[in-house]
N, C-alpha and C positions, 0 to 999 in steps of 0.2 A: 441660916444655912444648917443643913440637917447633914446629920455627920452620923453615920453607921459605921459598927466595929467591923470588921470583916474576916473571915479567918486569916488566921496565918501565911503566909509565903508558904508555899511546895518546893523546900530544897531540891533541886534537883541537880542529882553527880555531875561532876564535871568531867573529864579526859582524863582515865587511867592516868597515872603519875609511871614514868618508867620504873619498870623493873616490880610493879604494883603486884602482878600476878604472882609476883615467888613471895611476898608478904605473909611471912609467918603467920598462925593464927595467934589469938589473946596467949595461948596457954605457953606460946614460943615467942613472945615478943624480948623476956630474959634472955634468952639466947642470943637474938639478933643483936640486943646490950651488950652482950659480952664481944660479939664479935666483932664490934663497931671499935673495939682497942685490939683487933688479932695481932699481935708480932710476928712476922714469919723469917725463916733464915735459909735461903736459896744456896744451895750447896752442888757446887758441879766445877771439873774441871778445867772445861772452857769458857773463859772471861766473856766473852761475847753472849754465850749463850745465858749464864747466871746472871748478868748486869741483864741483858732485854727481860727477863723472864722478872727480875725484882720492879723495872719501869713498869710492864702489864702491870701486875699484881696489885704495884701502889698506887694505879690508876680506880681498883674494884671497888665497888662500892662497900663497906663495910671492914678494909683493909686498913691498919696503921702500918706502921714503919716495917721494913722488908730490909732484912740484911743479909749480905751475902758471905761466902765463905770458899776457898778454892781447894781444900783437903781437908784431914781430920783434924789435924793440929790445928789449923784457923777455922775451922768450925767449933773446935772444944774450949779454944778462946773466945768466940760467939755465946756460946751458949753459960757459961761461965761468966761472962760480963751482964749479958743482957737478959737471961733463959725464956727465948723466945716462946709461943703458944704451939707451933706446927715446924716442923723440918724439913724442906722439902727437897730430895734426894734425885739426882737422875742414873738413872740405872742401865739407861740406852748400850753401856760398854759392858754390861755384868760384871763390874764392880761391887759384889755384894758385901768386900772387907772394911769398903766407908761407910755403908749400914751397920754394921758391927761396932764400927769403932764407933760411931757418931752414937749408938743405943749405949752402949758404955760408958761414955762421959755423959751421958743422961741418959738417966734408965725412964725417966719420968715424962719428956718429953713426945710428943707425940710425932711420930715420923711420917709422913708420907713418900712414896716413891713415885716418881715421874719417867715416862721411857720403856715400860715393863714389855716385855716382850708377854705373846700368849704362850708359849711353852712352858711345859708343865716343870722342868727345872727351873728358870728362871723364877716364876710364881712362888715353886715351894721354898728356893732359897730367900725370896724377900720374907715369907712368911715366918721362915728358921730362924733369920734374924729379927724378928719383932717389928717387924712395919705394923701402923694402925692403918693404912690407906693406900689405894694402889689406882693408878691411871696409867692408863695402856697406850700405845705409841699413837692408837688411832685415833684417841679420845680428846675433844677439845677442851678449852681453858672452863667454859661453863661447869663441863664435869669436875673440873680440880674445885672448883670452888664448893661446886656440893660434896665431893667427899673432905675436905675441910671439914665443911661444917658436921659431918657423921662423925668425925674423927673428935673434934670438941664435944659433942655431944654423948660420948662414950661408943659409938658404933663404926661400924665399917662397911660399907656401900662402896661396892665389886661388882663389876660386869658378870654377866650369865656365866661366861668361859673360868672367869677366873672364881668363881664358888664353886662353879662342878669342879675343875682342877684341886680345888683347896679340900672341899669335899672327898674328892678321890684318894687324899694323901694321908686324911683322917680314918680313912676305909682300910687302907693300906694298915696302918698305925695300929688299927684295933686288930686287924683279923691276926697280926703277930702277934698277938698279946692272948689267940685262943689256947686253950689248955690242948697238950698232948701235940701241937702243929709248931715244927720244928723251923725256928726262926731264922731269918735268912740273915748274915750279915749284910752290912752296907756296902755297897763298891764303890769307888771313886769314882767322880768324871767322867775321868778316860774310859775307867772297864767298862759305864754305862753304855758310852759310844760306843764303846766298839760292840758292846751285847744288843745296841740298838742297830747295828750294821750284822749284827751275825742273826736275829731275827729276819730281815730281809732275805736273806741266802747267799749274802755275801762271801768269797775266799778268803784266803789271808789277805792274799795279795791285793786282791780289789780293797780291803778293808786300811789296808797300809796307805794305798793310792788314795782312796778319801780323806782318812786325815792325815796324810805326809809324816809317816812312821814307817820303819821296816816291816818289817815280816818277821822278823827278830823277835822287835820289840810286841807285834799283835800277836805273836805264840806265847808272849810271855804273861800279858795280857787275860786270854784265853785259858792259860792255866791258872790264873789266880780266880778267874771267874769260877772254872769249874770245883775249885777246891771249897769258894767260899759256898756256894748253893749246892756242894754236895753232888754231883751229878759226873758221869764218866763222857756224858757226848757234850758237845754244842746245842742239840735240839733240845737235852732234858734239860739242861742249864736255862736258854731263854722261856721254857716252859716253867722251871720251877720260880725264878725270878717275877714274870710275871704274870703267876699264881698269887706268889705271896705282896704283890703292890696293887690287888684285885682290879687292874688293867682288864684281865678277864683271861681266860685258856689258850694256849700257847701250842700250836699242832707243831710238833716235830718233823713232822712228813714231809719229804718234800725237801730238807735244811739238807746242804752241804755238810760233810762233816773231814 
């Protein structure tokens, strides 16, 4: 019997293995290592929602252990015992002072925020306080897990809105800082809103009506606005304000005063 060599077998692929397509390439396979032991510590203070959200999580592929935490103090016990790789925060209430506290008792760890509203306060205030990562109310679980991994990787992957936002506040930051252009103070919260309702052409009184204050209290308001940006009306005031956050040119014309 006459017996020829024959070439070899033609391997040929089998069925994508799930989840095959997000497969790092050679140069990021260390990463995926690393993240195959992530510890994460779910921080929020409804029970319901921080336990479902630690179940997901410890189901991911690449996920170790998920701890959870219901405040700062049982979160700085967390982080203290165990020092988890990521933080993850919800923000959905504008609680920005557990971001604070929680970047405080670790300056080192990497936070992420979950819940973000697209408004340009709420964005800069996570920023203010040192978040690495940010997912927006609209954004699903796939996306948390990619900004995870930007967030281990030393980077931050942000939706379109919230880099123009972030971008915008950067703009703002520098153009105070040009020589001879005379710097605005900060206003609080409240002056914001109410300079964001005297922008519109709102009264006093409609101004009170929207957020359930006197008239009193939005005169009193209105003079501190005007004292801080320097300006004798209402229109120069929302114009010089946001002039200086280069939001862009502010027409007085037209404003109630």
């Amino acid at each position: 019997m006459l017996v020829t060599r024959s070439d070899p077998p033609v391997r040929r692929p089998g069925p994508p293995l799930p989840g095959a397509s997000d497969r790092p390439p050679a140069n990021e396979r260390r990463r995926d290592h690393e993240l195959a032991a992530l510890q994460l510590l779910v921080v929020d203070g409804v029970r319901l929602y921080r336990e479902g959200l630690a179940v997901v999580l410890a189901r991911e592929h690449g996920v170790g252990r998920v701890l959870t935490a219901h405040d700062a103090c049982s979160a700085a016990d967390e982080l203290r015992e165990h020092q988890p790789d990521v933080v993850l925060i919800n923000v959905a209430d504008g609680n920005h002072d557990l971001v604070r506290a929680v970047r405080a008792s670790a300056p080192d760890t990497a936070i992420v925020v979950v819940g973000v509203s697209e408004s340009e306060k709420d964005v800069v205030a996570c920023a203010e306080a040192g978040v690495a990562g940010y997912l927006l109310r609209t954004e699903p679980m796939e996306h948390l897990l990619r900004v995870m991994r930007s967030v281990l990787a030393g980077e931050t992957l942000c939706s379109p809105r919230t880099t123009a936002l972030l971008l915008r506040r950067v703009q703002a930051l520098a153009a105070r800082q040009v020589p001879g252009r005379r710097a605005v103070p900060a206003l609080t919260a409240r002056e914001e809103d109410v300079l964001d309702l005297l922008d519109v052409g709102l009264s006093n009184q409609e101004i009170g009506d929207r957020l359930g204050i006197t008239v009193r209290t939005v005169k009193n308001h209105v003079h501190n606005i005007l004292e801080k940006v320097g300006a004798r009306r209402r229109g120069e005031a929302v114009a010089a304000y946001r002039r200086s956050r280069v939001v862009g040119s502010a027409d007085p014309a037209g404003r109630r005063t």
